[in-house]
C-alpha positions as CSV (number, residue, x, y, z in Angstrom):
1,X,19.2,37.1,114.6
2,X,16.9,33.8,115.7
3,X,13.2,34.7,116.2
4,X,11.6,32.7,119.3
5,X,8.3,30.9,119.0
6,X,5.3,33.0,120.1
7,X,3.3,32.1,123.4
8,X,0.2,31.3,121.1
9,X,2.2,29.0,118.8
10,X,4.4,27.3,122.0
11,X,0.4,26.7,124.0
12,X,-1.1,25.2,120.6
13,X,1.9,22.7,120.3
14,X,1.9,21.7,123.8
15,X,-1.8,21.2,123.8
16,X,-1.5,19.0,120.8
17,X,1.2,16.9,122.4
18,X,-0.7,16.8,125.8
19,X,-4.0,15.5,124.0
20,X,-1.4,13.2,121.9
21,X,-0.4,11.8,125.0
22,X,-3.5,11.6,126.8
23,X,-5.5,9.3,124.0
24,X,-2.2,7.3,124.2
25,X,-3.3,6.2,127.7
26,X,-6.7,5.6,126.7
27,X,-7.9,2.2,126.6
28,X,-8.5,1.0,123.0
29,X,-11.6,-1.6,123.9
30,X,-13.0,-1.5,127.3
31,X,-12.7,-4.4,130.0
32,X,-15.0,-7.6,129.5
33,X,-18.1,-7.6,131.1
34,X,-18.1,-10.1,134.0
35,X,-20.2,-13.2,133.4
36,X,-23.3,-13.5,134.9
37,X,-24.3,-16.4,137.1
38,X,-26.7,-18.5,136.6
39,X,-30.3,-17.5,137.3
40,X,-31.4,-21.1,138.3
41,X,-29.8,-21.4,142.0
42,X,-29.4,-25.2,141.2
43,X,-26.8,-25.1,138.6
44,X,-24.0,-23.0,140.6
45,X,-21.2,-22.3,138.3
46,X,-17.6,-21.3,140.2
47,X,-17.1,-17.2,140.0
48,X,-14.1,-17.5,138.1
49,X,-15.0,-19.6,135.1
50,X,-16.1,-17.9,131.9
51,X,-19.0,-20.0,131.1
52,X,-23.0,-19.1,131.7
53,X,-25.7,-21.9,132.0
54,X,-29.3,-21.9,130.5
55,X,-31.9,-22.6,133.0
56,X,-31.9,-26.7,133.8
57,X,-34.3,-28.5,131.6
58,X,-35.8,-31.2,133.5
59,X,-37.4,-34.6,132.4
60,X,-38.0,-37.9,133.5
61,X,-37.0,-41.0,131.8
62,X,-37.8,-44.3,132.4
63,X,-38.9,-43.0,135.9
64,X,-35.7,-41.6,136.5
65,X,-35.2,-37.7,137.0
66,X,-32.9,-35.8,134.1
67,X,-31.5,-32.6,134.5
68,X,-29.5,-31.0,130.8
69,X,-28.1,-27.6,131.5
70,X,-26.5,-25.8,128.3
71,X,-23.0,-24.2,129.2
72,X,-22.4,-21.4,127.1
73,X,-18.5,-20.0,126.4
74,X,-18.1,-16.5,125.1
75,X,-14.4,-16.7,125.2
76,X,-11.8,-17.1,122.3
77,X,-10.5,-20.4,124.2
78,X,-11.8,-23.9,124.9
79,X,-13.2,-24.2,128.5
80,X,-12.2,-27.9,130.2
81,X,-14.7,-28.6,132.8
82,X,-15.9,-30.8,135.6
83,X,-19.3,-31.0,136.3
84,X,-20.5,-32.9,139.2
85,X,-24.2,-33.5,140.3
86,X,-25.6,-33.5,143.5
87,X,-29.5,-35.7,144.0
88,X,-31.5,-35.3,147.0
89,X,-34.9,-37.1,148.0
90,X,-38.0,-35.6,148.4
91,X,-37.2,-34.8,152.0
92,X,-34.2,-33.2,150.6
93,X,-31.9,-36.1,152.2
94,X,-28.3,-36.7,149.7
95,X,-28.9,-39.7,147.3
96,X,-25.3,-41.3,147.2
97,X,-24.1,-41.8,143.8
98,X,-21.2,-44.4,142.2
99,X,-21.0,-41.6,138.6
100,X,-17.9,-39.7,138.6
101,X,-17.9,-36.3,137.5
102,X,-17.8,-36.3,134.1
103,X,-15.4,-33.9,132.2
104,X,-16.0,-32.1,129.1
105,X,-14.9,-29.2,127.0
106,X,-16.8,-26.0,126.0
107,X,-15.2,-25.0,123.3
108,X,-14.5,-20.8,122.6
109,X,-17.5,-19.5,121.2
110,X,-19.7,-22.2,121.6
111,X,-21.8,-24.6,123.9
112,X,-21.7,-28.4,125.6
113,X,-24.6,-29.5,127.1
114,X,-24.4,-31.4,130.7
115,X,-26.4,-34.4,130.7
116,X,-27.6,-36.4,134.5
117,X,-29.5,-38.6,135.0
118,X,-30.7,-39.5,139.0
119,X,-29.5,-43.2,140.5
120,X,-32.7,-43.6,141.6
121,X,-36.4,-43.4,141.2
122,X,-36.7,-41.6,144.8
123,X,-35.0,-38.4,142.9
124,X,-36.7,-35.2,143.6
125,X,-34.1,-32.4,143.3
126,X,-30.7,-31.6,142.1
127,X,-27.7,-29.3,142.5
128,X,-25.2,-29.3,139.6
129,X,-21.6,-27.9,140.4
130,X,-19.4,-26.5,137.4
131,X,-15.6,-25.8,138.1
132,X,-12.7,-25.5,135.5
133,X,-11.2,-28.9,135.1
134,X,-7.6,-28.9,137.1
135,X,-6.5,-31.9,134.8
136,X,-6.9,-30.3,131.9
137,X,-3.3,-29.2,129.5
């Protein structure tokens, strides 16, 4: 004659599969952490692109403003970007500018550092733009 399973034994095994199957679902590493703008409202950095910026450091040279802004990637992969800067006058009219937007790579877990340097002595403030590079491979 076949014995059946008691109720205690048949509840412990389906608890063990249910708890199996639970930490099965269970994400192993959670989700990355979204990347913080910058703080400085004069480096604006597009929302989806994994890179973070130190605060500007600004300089003059040979009368001429300079703004360097460290971009920092996190990420596992090499970041192609465009960075473009905008100069303004001390009455906060646009300077016009003949300098392209220069392109450069961040590479995965690492830094490149954005280099500008005003067209003119009338310089007083800047707004640097960083977006991923749409002629990048």
């Amino acid at each position: 004659m076949r014995r059946l399973p008691s109720v205690a034994a048949a509840t412990a095994v389906l608890a063990v599969a249910l708890g199996l199957g639970l930490a099965a679902c269970a994400p192993v590493t959670p989700p990355p952490a979204p990347v913080p703008a910058s703080a400085d409202p004069r480096v604006f950095i597009l929302p989806d692109l994994p890179v973070t910026a130190d605060a500007p450091n600004v300089s003059t040279q040979a009368g001429m403003l300079r703004v360097s802004v460290r971009l920092v990637n996190r990420t596992a992969e090499d970041i192609p970007v465009v960075t473009t800067t905008d100069w303004v006058d001390g009455q906060g009219r646009p300077i016009r500018s003949t300098v392209s937007a220069p392109r450069l790579t961040v590479p995965r877990f690492g830094d490149a550092v954005l280099d500008s340097v005003a067209p003119r002595s009338n310089a007083a403030g800047f707004r640097v733009r960083v977006e991923f590079d749409p002629a990048a491979p």
